[in-house]
N, C-alpha and C positions, 0 to 999 in steps of 0.2 A: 812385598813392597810395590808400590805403584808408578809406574815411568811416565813420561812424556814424552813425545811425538810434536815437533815443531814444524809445521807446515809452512811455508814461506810464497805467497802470492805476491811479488811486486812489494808493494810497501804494506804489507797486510797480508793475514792468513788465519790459518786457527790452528790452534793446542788441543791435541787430546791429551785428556789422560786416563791415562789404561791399568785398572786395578784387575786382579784375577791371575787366573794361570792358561796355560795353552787352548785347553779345553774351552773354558767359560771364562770369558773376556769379560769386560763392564768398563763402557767409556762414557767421558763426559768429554764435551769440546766447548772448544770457548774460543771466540775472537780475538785478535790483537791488529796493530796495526802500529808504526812508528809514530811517534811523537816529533815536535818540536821544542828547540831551545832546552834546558836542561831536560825533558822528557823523552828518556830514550822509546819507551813501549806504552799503550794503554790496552788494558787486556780488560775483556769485558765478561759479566756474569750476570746470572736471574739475580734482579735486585731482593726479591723478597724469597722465604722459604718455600711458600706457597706455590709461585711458580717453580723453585727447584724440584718441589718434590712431585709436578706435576709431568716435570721433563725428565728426570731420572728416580725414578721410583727405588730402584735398586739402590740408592744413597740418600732415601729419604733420610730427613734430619742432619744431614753431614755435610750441608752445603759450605760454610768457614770453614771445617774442617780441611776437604777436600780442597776448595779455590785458596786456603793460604797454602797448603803441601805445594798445588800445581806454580803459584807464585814464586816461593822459594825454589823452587827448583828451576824453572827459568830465569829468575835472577841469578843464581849459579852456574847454570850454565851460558848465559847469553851475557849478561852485564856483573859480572863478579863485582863491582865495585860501587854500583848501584844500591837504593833505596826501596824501599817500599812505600807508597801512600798510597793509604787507602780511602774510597769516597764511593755513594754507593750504586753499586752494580759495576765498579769499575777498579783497577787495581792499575797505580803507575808505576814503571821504573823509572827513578828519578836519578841522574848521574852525580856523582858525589856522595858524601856521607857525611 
């Protein structure tokens, strides 16, 4: 199962997330940064596959895959009460539901 890793810069930072075991890791990271007004987060990713598969080879093809897992699981962990929308190369947490 795959974790996350929540980096916190000031009002912005980035997410990995960590598939593998001890040995042989495989990360993907991604940007976020706070939102305004009901936007608690905007977490950013390669808009197309093309560049996903150019940045992480090791997940070629798995780019929704992996970016909604990484989603949900910061939305459960950081905003439990939040939404998700999605738009492209970008995912928000939207507060309410």
């Amino acid at each position: 199962m795959a974790k996350i890793n929540i980096i916190e810069q000031g009002r912005y930072g980035k997410i990995q997330y960590i598939e593998g075991s001890f040995f042989k890791k495989n990360t993907c990271e991604f940007n976020w940064e706070f939102g305004g007004g009901d936007v608690v987060a905007i977490i950013t990713f390669p808009k197309t596959d093309a560049e996903w598969d150019k940045q992480y080879p090791w997940a070629t093809g798995r780019r929704m895959e992996i970016v909604k897992d990484m989603a949900e699981q910061v939305r459960k962990k950081q905003a439990p009460s939040s939404a998700l929308k999605w738009e492209e190369g970008t995912v928000l947490l939207v507060s309410g539901r």
